[in-house]
Steps between C-alpha positions, in 0.01 A plus 500: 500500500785710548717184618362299179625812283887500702553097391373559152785754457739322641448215306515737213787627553649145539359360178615827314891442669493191333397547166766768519752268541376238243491791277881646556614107476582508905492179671474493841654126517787590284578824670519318843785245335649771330558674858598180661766481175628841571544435808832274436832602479685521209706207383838554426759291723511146625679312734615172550646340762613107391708175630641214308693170530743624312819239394808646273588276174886496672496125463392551132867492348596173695177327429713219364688456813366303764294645785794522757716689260272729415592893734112585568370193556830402696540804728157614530258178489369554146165643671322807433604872649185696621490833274311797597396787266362797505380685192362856411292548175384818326214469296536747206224375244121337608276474243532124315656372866770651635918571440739594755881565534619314852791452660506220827774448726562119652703301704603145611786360656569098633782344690726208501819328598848569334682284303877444606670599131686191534390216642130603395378408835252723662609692812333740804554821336148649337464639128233696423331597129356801462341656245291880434286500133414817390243542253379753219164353346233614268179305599171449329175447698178379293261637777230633217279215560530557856430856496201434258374171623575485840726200471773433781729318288771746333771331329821657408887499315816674611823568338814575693861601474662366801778605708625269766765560749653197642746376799664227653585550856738236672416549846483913554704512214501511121603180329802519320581242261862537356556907446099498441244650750211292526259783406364672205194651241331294268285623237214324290122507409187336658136423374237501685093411476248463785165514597369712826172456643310815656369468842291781564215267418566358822372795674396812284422754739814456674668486139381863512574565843848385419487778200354778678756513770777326366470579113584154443218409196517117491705255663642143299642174615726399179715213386752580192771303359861583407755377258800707521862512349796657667773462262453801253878676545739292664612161535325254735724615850684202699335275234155599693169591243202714735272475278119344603171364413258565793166610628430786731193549707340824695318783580439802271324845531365713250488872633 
């Protein structure tokens, strides 16, 4: 009897904690995602880590000109240089998606043979272009259906003002053509849109793992494409034009 009487109060008091939640609105479901939500760090930065094929429009002016008379394609193949970026967002709105101010950092650099100023001819000595873009961007995420719907896919659109520091090096040395130094800064603006794909999917508990410890909230693999032009200021230097049209693919973190 007196055992009978102990589980009819406990299942009392069980039915009686529940209908005290129904009746304050508690969920029990909802408060166990809203813990797991809470649990993730805030998102404000994001980082991206990128490389290109990446080839300069030098040959643009002298498109008329045959193939051999034209400098890049002449000195330095015509093929692609391998650029490597590295860019740093701030994320300073998040409700409809996302803005951010960034600024990235790259670099790329490719070798050839020198040209013999008169006969043309091509000789031992090495040349080397080398160039350093430096970017200030304002990019847009649209990552509301992702945050909402759980889809991976988050496309997105940059603007830039570019910088670009750029050298010629004739051996160890600076080129010097005439009573000009073979180096320089160009200026210009790019455009940018891309879509990133999430990959915490992949693996969701280590997603969080990877939050946790690292603060690192979601992890991308992205491919974006670039048109930029470099001739905002000054004229086009040794008749040479660095402007581009390329794509860039990589790595980013949220954190």
């Amino acid at each position: 009897m007196k055992t009978s009487l102990t589980i009819a109060c406990a299942l009392f008091a069980s039915v009686a904690s529940a209908q005290g939640l129904e009746l304050s609105g508690a969920n029990p479901a909802f408060e166990i995602a809203g813990a797991k939500k809470a649990l993730e760090s805030p998102r404000t930065m994001f980082l991206e880590v990128k490389l290109s094929p990446f080839t300069p429009l030098l040959d643009r002016p002298f498109l008329s000109r045959e193939e051999a008379q034209r400098p890049y394609y002449t000195v330095y193949g015509g093929g692609p240089m391998l650029l490597g970026e590295l860019e740093v967002d701030y994320q300073f709105f998040q409700k409809f998606g996302s803005l951010a101010g960034a600024v990235s950092l790259g670099y790329a650099e490719k070798y050839g043979r020198s040209l013999d100023a008169v006969t043309m001819q091509r000789v031992e000595q090495s040349t080397g272009l080398h160039i350093v873009p430096i970017k200030a961007l304002l990019v847009y995420r649209f990552d509301w259906a992702k945050q909402k719907f759980h889809i991976p896919l988050v496309p997105y659109a940059k603007g830039a003002f570019v910088m670009m520091p750029w050298w010629v090096t004739n051996g160890s040395k600076i080129e010097i053509d005439g009573t000009e130094r073979g180096e320089g800064v160009k200026f210009g603006f790019a455009g940018v849109l891309g879509l990133s794909l999430e990959l915490d999917f992949i693996d969701q508990r280590l997603a969080r793992d990877f939050d946790s410890s690292v603060g690192v909230n979601h992890t991308y693999i992205f491919a974006e494409g670039t048109i930029q032009e470099m001739n905002l200021f000054d004229p086009v230097p040794f008749g040479w034009d660095l402007s581009s049209a390329h794509f860039m693919f990589g790595l980013g973190f949220e954190f």
